[in-house]
Backbone as a printed PyTorch tensor [residue, N CA C, xyz], in Angstrom:
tensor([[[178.2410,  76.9810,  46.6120],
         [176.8090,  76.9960,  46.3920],
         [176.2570,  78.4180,  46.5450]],

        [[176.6470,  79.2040,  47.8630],
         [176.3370,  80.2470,  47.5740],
         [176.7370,  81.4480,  46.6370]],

        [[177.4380,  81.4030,  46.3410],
         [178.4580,  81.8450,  44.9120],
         [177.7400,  81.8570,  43.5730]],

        [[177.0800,  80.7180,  43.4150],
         [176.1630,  80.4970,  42.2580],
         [175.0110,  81.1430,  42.7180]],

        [[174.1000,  81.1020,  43.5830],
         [172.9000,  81.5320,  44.0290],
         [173.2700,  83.2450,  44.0840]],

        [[174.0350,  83.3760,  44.2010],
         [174.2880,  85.2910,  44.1480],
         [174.5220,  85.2650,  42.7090]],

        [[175.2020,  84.7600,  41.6460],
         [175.6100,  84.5330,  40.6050],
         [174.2290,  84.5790,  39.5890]],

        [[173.3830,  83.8430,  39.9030],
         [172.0170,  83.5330,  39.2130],
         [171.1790,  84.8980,  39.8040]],

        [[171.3050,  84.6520,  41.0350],
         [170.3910,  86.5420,  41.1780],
         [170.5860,  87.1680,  40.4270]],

        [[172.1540,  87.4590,  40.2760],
         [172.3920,  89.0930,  39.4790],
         [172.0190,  88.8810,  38.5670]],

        [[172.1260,  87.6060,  37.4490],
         [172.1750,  87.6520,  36.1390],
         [170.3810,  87.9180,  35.8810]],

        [[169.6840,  86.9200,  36.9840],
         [168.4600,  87.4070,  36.7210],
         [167.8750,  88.8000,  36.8040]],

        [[168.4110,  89.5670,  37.4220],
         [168.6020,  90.6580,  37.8600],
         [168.7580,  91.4940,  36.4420]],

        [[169.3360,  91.3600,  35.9580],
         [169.9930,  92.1700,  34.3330],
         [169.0870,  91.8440,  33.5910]],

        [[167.8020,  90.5650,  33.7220],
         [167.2070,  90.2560,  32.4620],
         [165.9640,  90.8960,  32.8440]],

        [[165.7140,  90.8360,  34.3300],
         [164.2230,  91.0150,  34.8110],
         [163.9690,  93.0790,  34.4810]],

        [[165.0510,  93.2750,  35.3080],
         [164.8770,  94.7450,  35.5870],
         [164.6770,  95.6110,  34.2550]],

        [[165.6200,  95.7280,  33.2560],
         [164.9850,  96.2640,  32.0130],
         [163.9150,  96.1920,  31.7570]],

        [[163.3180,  95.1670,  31.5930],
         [161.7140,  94.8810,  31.3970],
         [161.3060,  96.2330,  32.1150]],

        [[161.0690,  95.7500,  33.2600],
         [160.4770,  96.8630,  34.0650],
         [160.6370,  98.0270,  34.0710]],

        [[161.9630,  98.7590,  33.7370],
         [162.4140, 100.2130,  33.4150],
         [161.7180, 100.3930,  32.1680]],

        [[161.4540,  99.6020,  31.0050],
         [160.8360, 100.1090,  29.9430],
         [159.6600, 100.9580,  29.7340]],

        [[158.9460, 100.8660,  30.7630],
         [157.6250, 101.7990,  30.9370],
         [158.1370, 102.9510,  31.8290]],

        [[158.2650, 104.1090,  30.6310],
         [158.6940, 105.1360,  31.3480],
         [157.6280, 106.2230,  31.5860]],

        [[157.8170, 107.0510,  32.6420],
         [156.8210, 108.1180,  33.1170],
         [157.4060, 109.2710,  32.3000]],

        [[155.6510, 109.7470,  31.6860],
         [155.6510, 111.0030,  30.7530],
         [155.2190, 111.5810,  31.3440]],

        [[155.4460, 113.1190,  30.8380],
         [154.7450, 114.0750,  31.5440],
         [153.5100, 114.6490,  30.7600]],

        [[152.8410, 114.7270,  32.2750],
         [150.9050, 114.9380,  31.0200],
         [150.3370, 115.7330,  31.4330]],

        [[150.8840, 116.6180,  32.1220],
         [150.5210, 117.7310,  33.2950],
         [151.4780, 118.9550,  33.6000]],

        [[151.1290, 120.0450,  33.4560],
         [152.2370, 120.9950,  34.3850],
         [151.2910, 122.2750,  35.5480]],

        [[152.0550, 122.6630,  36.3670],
         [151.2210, 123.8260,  36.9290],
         [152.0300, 124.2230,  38.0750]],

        [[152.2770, 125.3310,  38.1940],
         [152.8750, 126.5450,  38.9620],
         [151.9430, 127.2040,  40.0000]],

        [[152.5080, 126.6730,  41.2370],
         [151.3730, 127.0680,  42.4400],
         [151.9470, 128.2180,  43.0230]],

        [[150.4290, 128.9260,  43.4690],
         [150.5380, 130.3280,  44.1570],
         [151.2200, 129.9610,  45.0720]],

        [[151.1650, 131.2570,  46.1180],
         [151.5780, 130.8500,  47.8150],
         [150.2820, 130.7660,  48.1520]],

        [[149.3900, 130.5280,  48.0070],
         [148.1960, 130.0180,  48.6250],
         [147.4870, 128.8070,  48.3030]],

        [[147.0710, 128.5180,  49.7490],
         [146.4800, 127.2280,  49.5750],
         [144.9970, 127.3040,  48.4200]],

        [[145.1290, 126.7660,  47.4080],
         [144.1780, 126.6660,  46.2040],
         [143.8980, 125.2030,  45.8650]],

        [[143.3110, 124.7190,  45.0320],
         [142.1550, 123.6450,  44.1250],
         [142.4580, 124.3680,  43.1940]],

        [[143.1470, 123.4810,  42.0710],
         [143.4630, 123.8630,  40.3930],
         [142.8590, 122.2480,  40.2220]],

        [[142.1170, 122.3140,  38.6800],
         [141.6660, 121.7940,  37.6330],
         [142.8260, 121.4420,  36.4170]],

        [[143.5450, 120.4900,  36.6610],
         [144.6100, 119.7720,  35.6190],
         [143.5860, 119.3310,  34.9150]],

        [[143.8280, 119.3300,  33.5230],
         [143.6310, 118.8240,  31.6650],
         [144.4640, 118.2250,  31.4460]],

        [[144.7070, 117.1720,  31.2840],
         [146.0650, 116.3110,  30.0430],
         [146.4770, 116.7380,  29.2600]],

        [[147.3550, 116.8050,  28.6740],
         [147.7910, 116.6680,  27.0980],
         [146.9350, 115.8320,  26.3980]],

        [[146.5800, 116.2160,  24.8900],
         [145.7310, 115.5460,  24.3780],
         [146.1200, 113.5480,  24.4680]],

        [[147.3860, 113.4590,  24.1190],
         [148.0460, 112.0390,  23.4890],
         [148.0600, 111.4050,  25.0960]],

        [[147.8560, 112.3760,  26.3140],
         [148.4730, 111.3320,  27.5890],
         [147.0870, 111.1270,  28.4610]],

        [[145.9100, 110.9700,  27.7410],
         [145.1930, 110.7640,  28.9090],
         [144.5960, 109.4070,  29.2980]],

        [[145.2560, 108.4740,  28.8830],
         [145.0640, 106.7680,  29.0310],
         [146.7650, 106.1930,  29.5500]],

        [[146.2460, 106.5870,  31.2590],
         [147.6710, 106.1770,  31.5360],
         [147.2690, 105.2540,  32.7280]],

        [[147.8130, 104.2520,  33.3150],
         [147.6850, 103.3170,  34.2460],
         [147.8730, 103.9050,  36.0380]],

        [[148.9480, 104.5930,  35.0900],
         [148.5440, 105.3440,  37.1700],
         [149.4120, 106.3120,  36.8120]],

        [[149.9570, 107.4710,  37.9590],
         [150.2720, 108.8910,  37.6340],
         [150.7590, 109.0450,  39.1480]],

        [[151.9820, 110.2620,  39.1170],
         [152.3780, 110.8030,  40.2030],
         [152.9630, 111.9070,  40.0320]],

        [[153.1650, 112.4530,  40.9550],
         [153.4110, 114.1130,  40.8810],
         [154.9900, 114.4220,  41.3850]],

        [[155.6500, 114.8520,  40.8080],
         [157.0480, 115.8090,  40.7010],
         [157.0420, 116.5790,  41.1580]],

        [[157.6830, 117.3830,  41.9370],
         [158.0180, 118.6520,  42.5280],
         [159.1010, 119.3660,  41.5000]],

        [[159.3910, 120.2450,  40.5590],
         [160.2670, 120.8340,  39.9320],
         [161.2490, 121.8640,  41.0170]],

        [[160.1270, 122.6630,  41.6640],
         [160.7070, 124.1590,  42.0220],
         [159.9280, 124.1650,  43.3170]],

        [[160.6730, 124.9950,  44.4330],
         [159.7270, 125.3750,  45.7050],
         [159.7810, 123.9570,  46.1810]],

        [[158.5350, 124.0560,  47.0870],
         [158.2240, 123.5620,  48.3960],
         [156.4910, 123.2400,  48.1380]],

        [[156.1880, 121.9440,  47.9820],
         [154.6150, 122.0220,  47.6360],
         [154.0040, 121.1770,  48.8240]],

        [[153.0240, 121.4960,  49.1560],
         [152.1840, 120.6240,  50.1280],
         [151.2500, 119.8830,  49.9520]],

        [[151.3760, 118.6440,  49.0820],
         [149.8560, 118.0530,  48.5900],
         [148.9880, 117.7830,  49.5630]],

        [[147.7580, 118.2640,  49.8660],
         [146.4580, 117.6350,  50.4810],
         [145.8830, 116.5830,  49.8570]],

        [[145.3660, 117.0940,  48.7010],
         [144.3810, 116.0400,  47.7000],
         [144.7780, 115.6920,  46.6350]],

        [[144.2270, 114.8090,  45.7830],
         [144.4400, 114.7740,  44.3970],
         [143.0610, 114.0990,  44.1320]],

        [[142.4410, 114.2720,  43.1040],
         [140.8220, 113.7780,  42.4530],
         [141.1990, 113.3110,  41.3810]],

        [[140.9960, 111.8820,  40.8560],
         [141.2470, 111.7830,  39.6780],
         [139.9970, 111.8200,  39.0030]],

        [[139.5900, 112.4810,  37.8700],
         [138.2000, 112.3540,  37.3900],
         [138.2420, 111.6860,  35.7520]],

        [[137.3590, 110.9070,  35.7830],
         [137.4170, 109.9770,  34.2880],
         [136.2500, 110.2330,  33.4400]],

        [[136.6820, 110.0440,  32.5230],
         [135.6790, 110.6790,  31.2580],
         [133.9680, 109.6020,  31.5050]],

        [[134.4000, 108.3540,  32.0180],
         [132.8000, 108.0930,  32.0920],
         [132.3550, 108.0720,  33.6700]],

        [[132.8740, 109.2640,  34.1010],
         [132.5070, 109.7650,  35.5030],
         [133.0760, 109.1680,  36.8320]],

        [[133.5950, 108.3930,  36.9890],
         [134.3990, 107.6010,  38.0820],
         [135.3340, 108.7150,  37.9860]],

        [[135.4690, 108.8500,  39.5500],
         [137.0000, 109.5690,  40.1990],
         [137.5500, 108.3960,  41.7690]],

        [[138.3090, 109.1550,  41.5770],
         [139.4830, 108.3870,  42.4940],
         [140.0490, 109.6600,  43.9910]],

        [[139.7720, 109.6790,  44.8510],
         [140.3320, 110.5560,  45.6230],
         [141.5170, 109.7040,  46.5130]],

        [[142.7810, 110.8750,  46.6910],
         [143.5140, 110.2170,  47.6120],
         [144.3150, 111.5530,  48.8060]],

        [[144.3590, 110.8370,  49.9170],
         [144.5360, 112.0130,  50.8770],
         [145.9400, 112.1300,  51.2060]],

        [[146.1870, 113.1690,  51.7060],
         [147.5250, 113.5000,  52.9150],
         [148.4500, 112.0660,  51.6720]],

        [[148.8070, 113.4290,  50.7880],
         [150.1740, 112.8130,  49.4810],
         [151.3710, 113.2700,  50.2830]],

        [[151.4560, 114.0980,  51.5020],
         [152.5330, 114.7930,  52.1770],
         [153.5910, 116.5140,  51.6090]],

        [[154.0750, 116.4620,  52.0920],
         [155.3420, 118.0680,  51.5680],
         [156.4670, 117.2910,  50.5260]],

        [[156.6110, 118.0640,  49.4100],
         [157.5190, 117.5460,  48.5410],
         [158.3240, 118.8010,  47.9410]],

        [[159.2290, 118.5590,  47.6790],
         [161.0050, 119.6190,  47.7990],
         [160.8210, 119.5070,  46.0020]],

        [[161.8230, 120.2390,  45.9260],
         [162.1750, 120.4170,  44.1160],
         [162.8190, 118.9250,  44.0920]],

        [[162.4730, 118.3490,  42.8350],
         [163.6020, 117.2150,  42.7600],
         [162.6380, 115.6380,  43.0790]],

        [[161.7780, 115.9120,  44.2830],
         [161.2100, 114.6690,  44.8700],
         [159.3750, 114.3470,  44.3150]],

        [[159.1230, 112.8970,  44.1240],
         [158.0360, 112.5190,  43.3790],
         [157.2720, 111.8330,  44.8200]],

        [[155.9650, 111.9210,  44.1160],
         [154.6860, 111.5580,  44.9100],
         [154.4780, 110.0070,  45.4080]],

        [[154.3120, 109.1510,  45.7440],
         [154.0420, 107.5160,  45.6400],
         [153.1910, 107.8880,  43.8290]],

        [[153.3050, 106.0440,  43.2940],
         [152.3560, 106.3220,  42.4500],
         [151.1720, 105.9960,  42.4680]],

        [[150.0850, 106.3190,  41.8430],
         [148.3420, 106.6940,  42.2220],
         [147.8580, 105.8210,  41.2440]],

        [[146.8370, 104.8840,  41.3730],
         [146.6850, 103.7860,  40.3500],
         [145.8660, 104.6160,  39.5510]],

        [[145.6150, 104.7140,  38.4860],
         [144.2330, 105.3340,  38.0510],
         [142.8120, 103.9000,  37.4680]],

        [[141.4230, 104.8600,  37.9480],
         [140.6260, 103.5500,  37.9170],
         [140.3310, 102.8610,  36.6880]],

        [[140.4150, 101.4810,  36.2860],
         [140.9170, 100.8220,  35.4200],
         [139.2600, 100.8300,  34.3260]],

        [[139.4970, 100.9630,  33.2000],
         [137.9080, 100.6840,  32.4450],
         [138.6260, 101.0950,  30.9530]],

        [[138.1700, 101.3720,  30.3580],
         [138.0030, 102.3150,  28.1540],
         [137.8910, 103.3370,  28.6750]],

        [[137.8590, 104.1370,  29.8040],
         [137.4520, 105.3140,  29.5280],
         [139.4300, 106.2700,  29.9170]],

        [[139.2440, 107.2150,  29.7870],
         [140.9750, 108.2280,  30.1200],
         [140.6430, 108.9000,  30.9890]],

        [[141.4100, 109.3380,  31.4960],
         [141.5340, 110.5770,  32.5200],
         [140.7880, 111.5680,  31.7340]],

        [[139.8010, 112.8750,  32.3750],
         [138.8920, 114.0370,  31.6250],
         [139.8070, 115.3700,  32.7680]],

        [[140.0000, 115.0790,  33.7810],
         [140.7860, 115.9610,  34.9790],
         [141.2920, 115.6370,  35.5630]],

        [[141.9900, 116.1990,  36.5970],
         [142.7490, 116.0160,  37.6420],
         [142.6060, 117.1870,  38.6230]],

        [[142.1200, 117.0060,  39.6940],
         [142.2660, 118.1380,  40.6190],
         [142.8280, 118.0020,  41.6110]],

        [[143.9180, 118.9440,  41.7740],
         [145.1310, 119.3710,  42.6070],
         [144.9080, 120.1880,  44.2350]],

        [[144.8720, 119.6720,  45.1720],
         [144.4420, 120.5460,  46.2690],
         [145.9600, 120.9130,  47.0740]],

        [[146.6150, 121.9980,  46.9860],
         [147.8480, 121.9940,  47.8150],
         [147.9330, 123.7610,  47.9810]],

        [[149.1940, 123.7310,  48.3390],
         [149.7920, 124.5510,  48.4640],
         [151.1710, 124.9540,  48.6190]],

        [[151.9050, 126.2260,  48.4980],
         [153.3760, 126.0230,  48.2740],
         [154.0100, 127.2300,  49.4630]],

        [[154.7070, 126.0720,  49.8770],
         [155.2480, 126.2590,  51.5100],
         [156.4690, 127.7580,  50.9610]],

        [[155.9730, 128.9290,  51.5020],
         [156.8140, 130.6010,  51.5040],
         [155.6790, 131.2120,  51.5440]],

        [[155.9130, 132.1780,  50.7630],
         [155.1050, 133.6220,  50.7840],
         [156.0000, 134.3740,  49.5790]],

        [[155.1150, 135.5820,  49.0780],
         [155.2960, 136.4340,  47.7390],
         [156.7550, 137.2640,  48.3230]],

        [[156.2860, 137.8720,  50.0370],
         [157.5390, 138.5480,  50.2900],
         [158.7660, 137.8800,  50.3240]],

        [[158.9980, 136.6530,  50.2400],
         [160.0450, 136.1640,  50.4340],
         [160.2090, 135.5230,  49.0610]],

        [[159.5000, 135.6140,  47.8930],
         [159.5380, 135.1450,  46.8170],
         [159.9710, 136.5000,  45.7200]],

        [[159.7880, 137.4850,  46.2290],
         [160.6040, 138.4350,  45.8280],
         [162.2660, 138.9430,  45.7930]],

        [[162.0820, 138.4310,  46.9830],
         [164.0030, 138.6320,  47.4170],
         [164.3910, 137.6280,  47.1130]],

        [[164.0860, 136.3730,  46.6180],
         [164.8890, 135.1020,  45.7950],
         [164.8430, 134.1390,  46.5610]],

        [[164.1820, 134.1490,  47.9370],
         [164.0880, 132.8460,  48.8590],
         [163.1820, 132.0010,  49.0880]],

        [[162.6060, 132.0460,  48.2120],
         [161.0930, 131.0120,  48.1530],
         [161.1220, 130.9940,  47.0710]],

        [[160.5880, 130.5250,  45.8540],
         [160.1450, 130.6660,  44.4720],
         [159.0110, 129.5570,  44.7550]],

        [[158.1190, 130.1630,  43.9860],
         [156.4050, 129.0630,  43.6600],
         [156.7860, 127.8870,  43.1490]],

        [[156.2110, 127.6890,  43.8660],
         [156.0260, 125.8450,  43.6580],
         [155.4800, 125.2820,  42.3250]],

        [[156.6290, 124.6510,  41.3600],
         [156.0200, 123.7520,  40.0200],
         [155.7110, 122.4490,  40.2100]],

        [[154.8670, 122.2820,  39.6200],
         [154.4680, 120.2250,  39.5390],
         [154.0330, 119.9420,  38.8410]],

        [[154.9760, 118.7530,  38.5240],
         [154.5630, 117.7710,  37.2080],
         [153.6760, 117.0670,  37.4850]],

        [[152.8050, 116.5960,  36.3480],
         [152.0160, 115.3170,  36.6590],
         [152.7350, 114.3490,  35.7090]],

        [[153.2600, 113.3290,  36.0840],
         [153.5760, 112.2800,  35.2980],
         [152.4360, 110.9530,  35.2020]],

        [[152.5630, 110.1580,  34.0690],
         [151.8580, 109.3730,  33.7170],
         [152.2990, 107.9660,  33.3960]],

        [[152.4740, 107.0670,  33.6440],
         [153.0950, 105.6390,  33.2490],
         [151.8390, 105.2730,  32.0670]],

        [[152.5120, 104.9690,  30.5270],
         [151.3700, 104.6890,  29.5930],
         [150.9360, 102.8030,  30.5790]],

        [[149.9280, 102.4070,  29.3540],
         [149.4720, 101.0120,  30.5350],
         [150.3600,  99.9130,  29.4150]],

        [[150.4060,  98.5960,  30.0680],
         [151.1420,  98.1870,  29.1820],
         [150.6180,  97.4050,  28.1960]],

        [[151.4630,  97.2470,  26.6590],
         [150.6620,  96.9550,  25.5180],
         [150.2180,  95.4010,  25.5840]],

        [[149.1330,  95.0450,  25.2460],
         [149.1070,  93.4770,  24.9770],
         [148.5890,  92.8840,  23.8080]]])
């Protein structure tokens, strides 16, 4: 009995999960942070700004998210706090964006990227890149 019940998981398992991998995260955003703590103004790509929710990539460096603002074309934003320190390689939780007809108009970025210029000179720090990714919403 239990044999079958692990048996029926997996298989459900193979039918369910594709589904779900099919909505893949695009990228709709890029930006290369100073060594200082700054507020940058993200724009979309024209084709990605109707996306269901969004999270942020670390490419390069060491980034420190504080904030993120989501701002929408018929004026609703979304703030979310303490996103934490993220390494090259590692992604943000994902961020719902607020649901209506209207797209994303901005995104504002509050962080900073964990080194300094002197140590980004001699090859041991490099500035911090981040993606913004986007999950499109799904079709019905």
């Amino acid at each position: 009995m239990k044999l079958k019940i692990a048996f029926l998981t997996l298989i459900f398992s193979f039918i369910c999960f594709p589904a779900m991998s099919a909505q893949e995260w695009i990228t709709i955003a890029e930006k290369t942070v100073d060594y200082k703590a700054e507020v940058d103004k993200i724009k979309p790509h024209k084709n990605e700004k109707k996306v269901e929710s969004i999270k942020l990539k670390c490419t390069q460096g060491t980034i420190n998210l504080r904030k993120i603002v989501i701002n929408m074309s018929d004026g609703e934003s979304k703030t979310v706090d303490n996103l934490g320190v993220l390494t090259s390689g590692l992604s943000s939780r994902a961020i719902t964006v607020p649901k209506g007809d209207s797209e994303i108009d901005s995104i504002e970025l509050s962080y900073d990227s964990v080194g300094n210029q002197k140590l980004g000179l001699v090859g041991v720090s490099a500035k911090g890149k981040v993606e913004v990714l986007g999950r499109k919403a799904k079709d019905k």
